[in-house]
C-alpha positions in Angstrom: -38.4 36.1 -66.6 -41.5 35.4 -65.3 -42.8 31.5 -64.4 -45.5 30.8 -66.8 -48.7 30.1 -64.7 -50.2 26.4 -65.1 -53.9 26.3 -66.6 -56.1 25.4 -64.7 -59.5 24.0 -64.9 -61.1 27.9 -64.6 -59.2 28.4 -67.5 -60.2 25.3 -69.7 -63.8 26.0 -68.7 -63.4 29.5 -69.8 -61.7 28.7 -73.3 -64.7 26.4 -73.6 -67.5 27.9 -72.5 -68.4 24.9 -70.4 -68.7 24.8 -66.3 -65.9 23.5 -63.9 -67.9 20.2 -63.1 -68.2 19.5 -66.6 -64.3 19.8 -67.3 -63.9 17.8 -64.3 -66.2 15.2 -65.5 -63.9 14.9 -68.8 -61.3 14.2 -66.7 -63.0 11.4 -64.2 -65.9 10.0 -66.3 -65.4 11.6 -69.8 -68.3 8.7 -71.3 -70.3 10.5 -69.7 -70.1 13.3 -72.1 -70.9 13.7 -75.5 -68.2 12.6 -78.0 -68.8 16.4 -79.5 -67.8 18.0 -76.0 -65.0 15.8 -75.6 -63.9 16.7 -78.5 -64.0 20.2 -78.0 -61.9 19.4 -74.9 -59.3 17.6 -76.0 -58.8 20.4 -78.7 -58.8 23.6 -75.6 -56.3 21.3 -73.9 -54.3 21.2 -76.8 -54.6 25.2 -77.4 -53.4 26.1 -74.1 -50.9 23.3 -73.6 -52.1 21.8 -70.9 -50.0 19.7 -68.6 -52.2 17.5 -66.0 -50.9 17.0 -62.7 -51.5 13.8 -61.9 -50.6 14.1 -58.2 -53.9 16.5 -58.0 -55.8 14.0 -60.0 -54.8 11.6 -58.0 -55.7 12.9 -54.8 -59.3 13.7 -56.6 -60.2 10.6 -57.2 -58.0 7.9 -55.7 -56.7 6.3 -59.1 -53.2 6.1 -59.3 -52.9 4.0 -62.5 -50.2 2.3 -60.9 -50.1 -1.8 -61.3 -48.0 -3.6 -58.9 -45.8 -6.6 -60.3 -43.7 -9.3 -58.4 -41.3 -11.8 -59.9 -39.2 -14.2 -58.7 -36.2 -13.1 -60.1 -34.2 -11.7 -62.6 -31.8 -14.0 -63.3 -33.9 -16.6 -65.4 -33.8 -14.9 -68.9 -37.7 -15.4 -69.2 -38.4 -13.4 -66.4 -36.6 -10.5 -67.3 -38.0 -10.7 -70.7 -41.8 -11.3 -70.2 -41.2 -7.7 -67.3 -39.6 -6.1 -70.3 -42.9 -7.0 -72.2 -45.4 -5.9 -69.6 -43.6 -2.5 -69.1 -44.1 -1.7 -72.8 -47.8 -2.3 -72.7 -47.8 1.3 -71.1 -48.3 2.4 -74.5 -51.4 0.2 -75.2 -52.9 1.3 -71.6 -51.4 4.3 -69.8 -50.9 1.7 -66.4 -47.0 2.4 -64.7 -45.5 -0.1 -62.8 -44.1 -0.9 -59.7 -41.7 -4.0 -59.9 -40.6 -6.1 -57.0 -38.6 -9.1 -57.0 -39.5 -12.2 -54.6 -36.1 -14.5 -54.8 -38.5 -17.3 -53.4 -39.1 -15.9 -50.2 -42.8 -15.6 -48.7 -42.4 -13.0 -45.7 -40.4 -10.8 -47.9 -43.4 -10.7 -50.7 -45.9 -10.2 -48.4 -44.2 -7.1 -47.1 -43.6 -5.8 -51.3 -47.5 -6.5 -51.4 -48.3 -4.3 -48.2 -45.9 -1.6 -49.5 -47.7 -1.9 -53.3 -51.3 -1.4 -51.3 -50.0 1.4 -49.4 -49.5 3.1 -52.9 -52.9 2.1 -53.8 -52.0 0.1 -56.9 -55.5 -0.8 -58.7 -54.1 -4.4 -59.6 -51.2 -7.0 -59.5 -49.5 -9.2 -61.9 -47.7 -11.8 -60.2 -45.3 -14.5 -61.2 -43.8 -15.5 -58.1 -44.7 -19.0 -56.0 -44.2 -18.5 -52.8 -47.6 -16.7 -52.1 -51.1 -19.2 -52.7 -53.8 -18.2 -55.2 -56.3 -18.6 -52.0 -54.2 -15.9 -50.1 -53.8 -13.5 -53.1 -57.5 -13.8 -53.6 -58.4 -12.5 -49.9 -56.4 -8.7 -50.9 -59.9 -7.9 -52.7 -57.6 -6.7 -56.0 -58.3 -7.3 -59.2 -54.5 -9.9 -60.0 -53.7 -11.8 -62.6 -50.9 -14.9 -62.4 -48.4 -15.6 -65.1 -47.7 -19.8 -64.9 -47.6 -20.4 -61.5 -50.3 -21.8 -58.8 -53.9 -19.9 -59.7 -56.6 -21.6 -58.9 -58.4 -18.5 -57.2 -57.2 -15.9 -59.1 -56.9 -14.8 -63.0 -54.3 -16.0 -65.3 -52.6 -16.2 -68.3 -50.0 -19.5 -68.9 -48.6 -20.8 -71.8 -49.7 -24.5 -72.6 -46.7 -26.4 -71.2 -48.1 -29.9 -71.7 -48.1 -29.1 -75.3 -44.9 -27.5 -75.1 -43.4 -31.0 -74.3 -44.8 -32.7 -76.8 -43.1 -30.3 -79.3 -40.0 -31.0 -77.6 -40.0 -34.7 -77.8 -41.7 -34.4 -81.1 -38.7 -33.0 -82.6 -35.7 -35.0 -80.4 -37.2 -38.2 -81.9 -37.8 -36.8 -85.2 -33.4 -37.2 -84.9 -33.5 -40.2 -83.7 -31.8 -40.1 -80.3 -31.1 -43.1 -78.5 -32.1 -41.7 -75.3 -34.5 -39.1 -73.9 -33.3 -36.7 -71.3 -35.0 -33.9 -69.3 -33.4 -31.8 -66.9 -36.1 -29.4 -64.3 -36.4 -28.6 -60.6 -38.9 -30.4 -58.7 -41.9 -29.0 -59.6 -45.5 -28.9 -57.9 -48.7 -30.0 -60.0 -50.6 -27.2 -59.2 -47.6 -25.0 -61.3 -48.6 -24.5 -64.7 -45.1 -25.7 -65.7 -45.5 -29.3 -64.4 -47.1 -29.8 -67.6 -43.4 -29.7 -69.4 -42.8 -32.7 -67.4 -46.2 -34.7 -67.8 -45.8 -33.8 -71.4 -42.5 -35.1 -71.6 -42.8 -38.7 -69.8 -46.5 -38.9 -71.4 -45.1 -38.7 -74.9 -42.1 -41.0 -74.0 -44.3 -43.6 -73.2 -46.4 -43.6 -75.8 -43.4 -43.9 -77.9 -41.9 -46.4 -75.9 -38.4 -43.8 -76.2 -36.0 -44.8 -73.3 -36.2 -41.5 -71.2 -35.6 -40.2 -67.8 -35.5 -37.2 -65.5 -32.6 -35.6 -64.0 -34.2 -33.3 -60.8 -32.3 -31.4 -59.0 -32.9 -28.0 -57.0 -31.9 -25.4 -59.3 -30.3 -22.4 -57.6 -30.0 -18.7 -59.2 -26.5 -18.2 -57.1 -24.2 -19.1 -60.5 -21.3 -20.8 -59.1 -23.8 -23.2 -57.5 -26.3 -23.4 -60.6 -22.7 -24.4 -62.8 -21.6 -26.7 -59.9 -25.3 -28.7 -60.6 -24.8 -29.1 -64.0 -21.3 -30.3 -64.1 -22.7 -32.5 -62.0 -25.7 -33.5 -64.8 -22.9 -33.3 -67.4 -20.6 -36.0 -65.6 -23.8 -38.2 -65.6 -24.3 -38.1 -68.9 -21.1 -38.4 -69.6 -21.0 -41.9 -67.6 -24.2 -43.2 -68.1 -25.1 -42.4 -71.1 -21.5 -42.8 -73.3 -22.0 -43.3 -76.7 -25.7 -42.8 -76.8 -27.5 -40.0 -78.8 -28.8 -37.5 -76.2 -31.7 -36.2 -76.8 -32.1 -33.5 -73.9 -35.3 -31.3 -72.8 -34.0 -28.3 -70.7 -37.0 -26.6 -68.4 -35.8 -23.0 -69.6 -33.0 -21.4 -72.1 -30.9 -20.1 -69.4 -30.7 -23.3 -68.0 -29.9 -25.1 -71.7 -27.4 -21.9 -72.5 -25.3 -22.9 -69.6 -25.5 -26.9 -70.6 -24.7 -25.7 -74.1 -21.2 -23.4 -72.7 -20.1 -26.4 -70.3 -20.3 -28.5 -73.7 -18.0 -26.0 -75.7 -15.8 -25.4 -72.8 -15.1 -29.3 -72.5 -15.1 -30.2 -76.5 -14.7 -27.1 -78.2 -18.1 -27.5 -79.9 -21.4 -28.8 -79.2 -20.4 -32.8 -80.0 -23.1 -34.4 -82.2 -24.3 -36.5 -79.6 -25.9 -34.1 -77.8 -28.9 -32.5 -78.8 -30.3 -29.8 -76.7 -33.7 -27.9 -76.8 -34.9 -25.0 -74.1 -37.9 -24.0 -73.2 -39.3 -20.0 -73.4 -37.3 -18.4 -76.5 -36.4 -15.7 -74.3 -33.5 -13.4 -75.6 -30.3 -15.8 -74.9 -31.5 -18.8 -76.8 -31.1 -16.9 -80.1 -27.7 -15.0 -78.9 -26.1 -18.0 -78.1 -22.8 -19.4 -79.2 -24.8 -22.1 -81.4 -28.7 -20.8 -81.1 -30.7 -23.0 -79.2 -34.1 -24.6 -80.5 -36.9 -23.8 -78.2 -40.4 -23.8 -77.3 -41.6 -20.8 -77.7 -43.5 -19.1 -75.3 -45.3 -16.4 -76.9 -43.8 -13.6 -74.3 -45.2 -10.6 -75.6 -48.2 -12.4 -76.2 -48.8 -13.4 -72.4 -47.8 -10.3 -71.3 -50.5 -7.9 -73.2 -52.8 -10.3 -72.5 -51.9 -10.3 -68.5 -51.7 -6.6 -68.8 -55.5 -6.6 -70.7 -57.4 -9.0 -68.5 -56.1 -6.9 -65.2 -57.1 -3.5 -67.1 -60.8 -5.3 -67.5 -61.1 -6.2 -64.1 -60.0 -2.6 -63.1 -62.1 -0.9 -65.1 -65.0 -3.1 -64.0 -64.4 -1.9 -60.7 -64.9 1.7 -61.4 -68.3 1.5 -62.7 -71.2 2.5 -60.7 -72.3 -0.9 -60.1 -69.8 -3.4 -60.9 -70.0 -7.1 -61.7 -68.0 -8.8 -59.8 -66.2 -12.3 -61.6 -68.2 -15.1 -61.0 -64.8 -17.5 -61.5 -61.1 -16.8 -62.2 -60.8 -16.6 -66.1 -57.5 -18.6 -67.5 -56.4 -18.2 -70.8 -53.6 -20.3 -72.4 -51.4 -19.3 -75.1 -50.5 -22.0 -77.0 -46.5 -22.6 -77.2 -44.3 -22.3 -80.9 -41.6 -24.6 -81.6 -38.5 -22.9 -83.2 -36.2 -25.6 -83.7 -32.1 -24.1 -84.4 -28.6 -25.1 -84.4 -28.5 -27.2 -80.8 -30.4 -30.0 -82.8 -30.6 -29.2 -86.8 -26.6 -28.8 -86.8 -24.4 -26.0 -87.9 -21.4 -26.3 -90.7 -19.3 -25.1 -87.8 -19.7 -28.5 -85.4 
């Protein structure tokens, strides 16, 4: 049986009449033609079932629709979720992806960058820490941060400090007897030193007894459950009798406070009430769901995904305008409270 022969742009032009360049220019600048001859295009491609090859387009003109992305890691349930969001935003732009993950190390992500430039992405969406804003800036490529350090580049963060405030908001609204947060040491310049400000800020002004537990927060899981059976024995100690109110940095984090709690008592005891931060997949499938501050994921990531596509496609004009500042947007955070503090039948 013979191999059916690809169509090429002879034949397209042929079907329609129209010259080579112009079928080329449909392909590589179609505003520049009439919304009549495109649409006579579209319809010939459509007749003889044309199948692009995008290697040959992308050897014609150096557009490989390709978007690099680096995260930390995968183990933080946020993570995972918010990559899960930008790789479904292919729909909404036609931009693939090429994913690397960091694990908090600086010489390793500047190689993943060098290996994404040699495959000509036409942007970056970056999460990691390790790299600063100032450094990403000098790759001449349009990027776009998700909540970490950005001052020289684009971003998109949720609003942590009110995030906080939600947090605290509803702990007190149960009257705990104590105020509790548990996080990493965190820089000032990451957008998520706003959950702490926003925590001790709103303490204070409601003269709540409060403190914070830091401690380096590891993504091995033997040593992450080590650190908080540590926390737990604290608590446990210090805090005796006392209504805890406790403000976890992220849902993974509260999920494993949460299982250390039902491995010890059987239930979540009603002194301990727990809230996460992020809403990512594991705070709803948890043994008792966990109230959380909702980051608005799939928000942050098409809006990542769109501010990167404008900057690329300010690029490709004729005479581009280049950003006179980084633009920052901040999605504002939702509160879902659940189980961990409005109770279940089953505790």
């Amino acid at each position: 049986m013979a191999q059916k022969k690809n169509v090429t742009f002879s034949d397209i032009a042929k079907f329609t009449n129209f010259s080579k360049t112009t079928i080329s220019r449909y392909f590589n600048d179609s505003d520049s033609l009439t919304l009549e001859n495109q649409e006579i295009i579209s319809n010939a491609l459509k007749e003889l079932n044309y199948k692009e090859n995008k290697v040959a387009r992308i050897l014609a003109n150096g557009k490989t629709e390709f978007i690099g992305v680096i995260i930390p890691n995968l183990f933080n349930h946020y993570f995972s979720e918010i990559l899960n969001r930008i790789l479904k935003t292919y729909e909404n732009f036609g931009y693939k992806f090429l994913v690397f993950i960091g694990n908090d190390d600086e010489e390793a992500e500047t190689r993943y960058i060098q290996e994404l430039l040699a495959y000509k992405i036409e942007g970056l969406i970056i999460l990691s820490h390790t790299i600063p804003s100032e450094k990403l800036a000098q790759l001449q490529l349009p990027i776009v941060a998700i909540e970490r350090e950005d001052r020289c580049v684009c971003s998109v963060n949720t609003d942590n400090y009110a995030g906080a405030v939600q947090a605290v908001d509803l702990l007190a609204q149960h009257q705990c007897d104590v105020f509790i947060q548990i996080n990493s040491p965190t820089s000032t310049d990451i957008p998520a030193y706003g959950r702490i400000r926003g925590f001790l800020d709103t303490c204070e002004k409601r003269q709540l007894t409060h403190r914070i537990l830091y401690r380096e927060m590891s993504i091995d899981y033997e040593i992450l459950q080590n650190t908080f059976l540590e926390i737990l024995e604290i608590l446990e100690k210090e805090h005796a009798g006392q209504k805890k109110g406790i403000f976890v940095s992220n849902d993974t984090h509260a999920n494993l406070l949460l299982n250390l709690l039902i491995r010890k008592y059987g239930t979540l005891p009603d002194d301990y009430l727990i809230i996460g931060f992020d809403n990512s997949p594991i705070s709803i499938s948890s043994v008792f769901p966990i109230s959380t501050v909702g980051q608005q994921i799939d928000k942050i990531a098409y809006e990542a995904v769109s501010l990167l596509v404008e900057q690329m496609n300010e690029r490709k004009k004729r005479r581009p305008v280049p950003l006179k500042e980084p633009i920052h947007k901040v999605i504002p955070p939702v509160l879902i409270p659940r189980e961990t503090t409005e109770g279940t039948a089953g505790r």
